[in-house]
C-alpha positions in Angstrom: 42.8 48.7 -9.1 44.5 45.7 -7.7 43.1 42.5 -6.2 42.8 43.9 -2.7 41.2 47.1 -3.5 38.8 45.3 -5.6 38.0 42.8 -2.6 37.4 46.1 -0.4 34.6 47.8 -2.9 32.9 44.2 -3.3 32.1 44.0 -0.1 31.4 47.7 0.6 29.0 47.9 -2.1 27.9 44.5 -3.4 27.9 43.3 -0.1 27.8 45.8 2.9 25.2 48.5 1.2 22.7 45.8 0.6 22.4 45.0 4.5 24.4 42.1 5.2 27.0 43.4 8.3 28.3 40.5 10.4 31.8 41.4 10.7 33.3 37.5 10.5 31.3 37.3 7.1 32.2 40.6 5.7 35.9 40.4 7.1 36.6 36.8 5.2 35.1 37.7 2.0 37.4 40.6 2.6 40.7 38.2 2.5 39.3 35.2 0.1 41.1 35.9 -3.1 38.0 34.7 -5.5 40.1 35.5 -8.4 41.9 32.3 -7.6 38.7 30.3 -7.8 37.8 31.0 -11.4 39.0 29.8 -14.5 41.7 32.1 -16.0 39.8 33.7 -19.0 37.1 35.4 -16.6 39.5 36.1 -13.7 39.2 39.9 -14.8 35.1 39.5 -14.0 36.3 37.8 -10.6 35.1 40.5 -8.3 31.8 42.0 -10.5 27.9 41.8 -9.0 27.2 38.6 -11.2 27.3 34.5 -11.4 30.3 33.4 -13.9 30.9 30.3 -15.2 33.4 27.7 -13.7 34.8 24.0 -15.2 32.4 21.4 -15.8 29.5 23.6 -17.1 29.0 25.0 -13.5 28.7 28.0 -12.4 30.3 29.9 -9.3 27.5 32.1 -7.5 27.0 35.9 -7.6 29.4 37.1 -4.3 26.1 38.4 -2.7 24.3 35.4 -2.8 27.1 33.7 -1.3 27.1 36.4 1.4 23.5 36.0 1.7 23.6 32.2 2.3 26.5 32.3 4.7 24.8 35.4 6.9 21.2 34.0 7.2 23.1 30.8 8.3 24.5 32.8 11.0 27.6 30.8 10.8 29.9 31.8 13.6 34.0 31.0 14.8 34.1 27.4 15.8 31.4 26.1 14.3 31.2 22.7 11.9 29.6 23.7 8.4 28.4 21.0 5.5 28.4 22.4 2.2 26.4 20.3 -0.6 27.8 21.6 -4.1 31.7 22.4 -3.4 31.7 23.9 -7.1 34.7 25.9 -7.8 35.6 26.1 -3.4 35.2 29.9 -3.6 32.3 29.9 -0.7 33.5 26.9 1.0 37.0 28.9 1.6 34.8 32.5 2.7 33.3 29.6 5.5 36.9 28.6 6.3 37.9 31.8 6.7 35.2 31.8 9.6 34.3 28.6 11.1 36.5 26.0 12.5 35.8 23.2 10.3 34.1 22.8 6.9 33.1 20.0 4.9 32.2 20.2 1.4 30.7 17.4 -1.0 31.2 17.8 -5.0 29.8 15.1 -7.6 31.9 16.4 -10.4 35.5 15.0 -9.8 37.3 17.4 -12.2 35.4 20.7 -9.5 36.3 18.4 -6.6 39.9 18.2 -7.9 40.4 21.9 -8.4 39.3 22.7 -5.3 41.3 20.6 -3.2 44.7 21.7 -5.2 43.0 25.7 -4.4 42.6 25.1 -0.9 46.3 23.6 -0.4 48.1 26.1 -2.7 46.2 28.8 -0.8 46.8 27.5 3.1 43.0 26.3 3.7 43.9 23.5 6.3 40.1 23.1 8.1 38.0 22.1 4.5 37.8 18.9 3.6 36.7 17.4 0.6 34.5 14.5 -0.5 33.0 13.4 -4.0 29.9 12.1 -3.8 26.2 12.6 -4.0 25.6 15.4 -1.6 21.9 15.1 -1.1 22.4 12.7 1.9 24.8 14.7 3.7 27.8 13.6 5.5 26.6 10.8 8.2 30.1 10.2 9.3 30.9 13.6 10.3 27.2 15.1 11.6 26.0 17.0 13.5 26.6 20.0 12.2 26.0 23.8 13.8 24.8 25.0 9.7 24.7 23.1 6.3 24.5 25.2 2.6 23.6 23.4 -0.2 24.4 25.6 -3.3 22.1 23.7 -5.9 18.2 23.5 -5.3 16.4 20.7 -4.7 12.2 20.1 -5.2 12.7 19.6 -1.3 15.0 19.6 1.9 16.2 16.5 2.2 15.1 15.0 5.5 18.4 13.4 6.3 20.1 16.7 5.7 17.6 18.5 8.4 18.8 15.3 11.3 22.0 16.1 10.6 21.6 19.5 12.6 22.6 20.0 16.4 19.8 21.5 17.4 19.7 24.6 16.9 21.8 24.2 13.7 20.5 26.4 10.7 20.5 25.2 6.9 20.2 26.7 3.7 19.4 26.0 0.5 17.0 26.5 -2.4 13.6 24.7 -3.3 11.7 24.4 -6.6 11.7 23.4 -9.5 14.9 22.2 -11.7 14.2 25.0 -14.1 16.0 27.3 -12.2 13.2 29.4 -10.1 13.8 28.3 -6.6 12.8 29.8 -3.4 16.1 29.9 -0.9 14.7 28.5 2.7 16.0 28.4 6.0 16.0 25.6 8.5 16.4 25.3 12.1 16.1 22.9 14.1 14.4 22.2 17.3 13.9 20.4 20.5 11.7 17.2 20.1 11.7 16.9 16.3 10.1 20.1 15.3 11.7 22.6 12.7 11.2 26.2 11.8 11.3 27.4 8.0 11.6 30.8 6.6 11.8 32.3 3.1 14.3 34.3 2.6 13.5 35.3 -1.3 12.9 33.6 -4.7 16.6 32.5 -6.7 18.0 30.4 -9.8 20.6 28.1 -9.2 21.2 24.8 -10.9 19.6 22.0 -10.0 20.7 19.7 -6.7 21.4 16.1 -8.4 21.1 12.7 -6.4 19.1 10.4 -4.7 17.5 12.9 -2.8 17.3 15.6 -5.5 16.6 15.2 -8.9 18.4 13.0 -11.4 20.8 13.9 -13.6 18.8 14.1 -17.1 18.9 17.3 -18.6 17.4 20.2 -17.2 16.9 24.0 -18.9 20.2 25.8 -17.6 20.0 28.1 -14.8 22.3 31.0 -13.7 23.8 29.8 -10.9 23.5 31.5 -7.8 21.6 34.8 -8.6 18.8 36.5 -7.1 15.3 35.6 -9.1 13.2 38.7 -10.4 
């Protein structure tokens, strides 16, 4: 089974079977080649129902939890997206493939690195890439229509939620460092007021910076995997 085909069943049964059916997000995971954002020796694991680890002790995030972050976003064609936790670029590229500009913030130089020689070898023109601590967002380039942070924090960060349009959504997981986060959505309102939902208990690794935790040590997590 080749690259393509492999693509196809992901989405029909990772993706599609489990519920998730906006066309824009099922059609770009359908054209992301995410064997390209993994390191060579688990490229043959690229397309299975599972996290798998990346450079820099990361991980890159089960393909349905990606799905699942970008579809309760609601993230739509011409819309601005901030990602917090660029990692290997894999879902940052799935939101190029849809919206009209992305902007993704990495604190590990070597996965910011990799990413931005990805996205140029593989024609993404509308991602941009910053290193920095991502827990304060992107000032320079807010608002933005939806913002996915892909590490989870003890809280949304309060500058991340006014850097919304209204209306904008965001996503991202809350708990403890552990691991065992609940993934939350954000939207904002008219007159300062916000509306949160759970969507569902996770694991993902923990969201480092001034606004997160620190960077000590913390028990490793699987990143990007649904929490039972």
């Amino acid at each position: 089974m080749n690259a393509t085909e492999q693509r196809e069943q992901m989405v029909e049964f990772q993706i599609a079977r489990r519920g998730l059916d906006d066309r824009h997000l099922l059609q770009a995971m359908r054209v992301v080649p995410r064997e390209r954002f993994v390191p060579d020796e688990v490229r043959e694991y690229a397309y299975e129902d599972s996290a798998l680890p990346i450079e820099g002790g990361q991980t890159i995030s089960q393909p349905y939890i990606v799905a699942l972050m970008i579809d309760a976003a609601r993230l739509a064609p011409g819309e601005r997206v901030l990602e917090i936790g660029t990692g290997s670029g894999y879902a940052a590229a799935v939101m190029g493939a849809i919206a009209q500009q992305v902007y993704t913030i990495e604190r590990l130089p070597e996965l910011a690195a990799l990413a931005r020689q990805r996205f140029a070898e593989l024609g993404y023109d509308n991602i941009e890439v910053r290193t920095d601590d991502g827990t304060g967002g992107w000032p320079e380039q807010a608002p933005f229509d939806a913002i996915l942070a892909a590490a989870g924090g003890p809280r949304v960060p309060e500058l991340l939620r006014e850097q919304l349009v209204i209306g904008g959504r965001l996503v991202m997981p809350v708990g403890d460092r552990s691991g065992a986060q609940r993934l939350v959505k954000v939207t904002r309102g008219e007159h300062g007021r916000y509306q949160q939902v759970d969507l569902g208990g996770v694991m993902f690794v923990p969201l480092i910076g001034t606004y997160g935790w620190d960077d000590a040590p913390a028990p490793p997590a699987r990143g990007g995997t649904p929490w039972t």
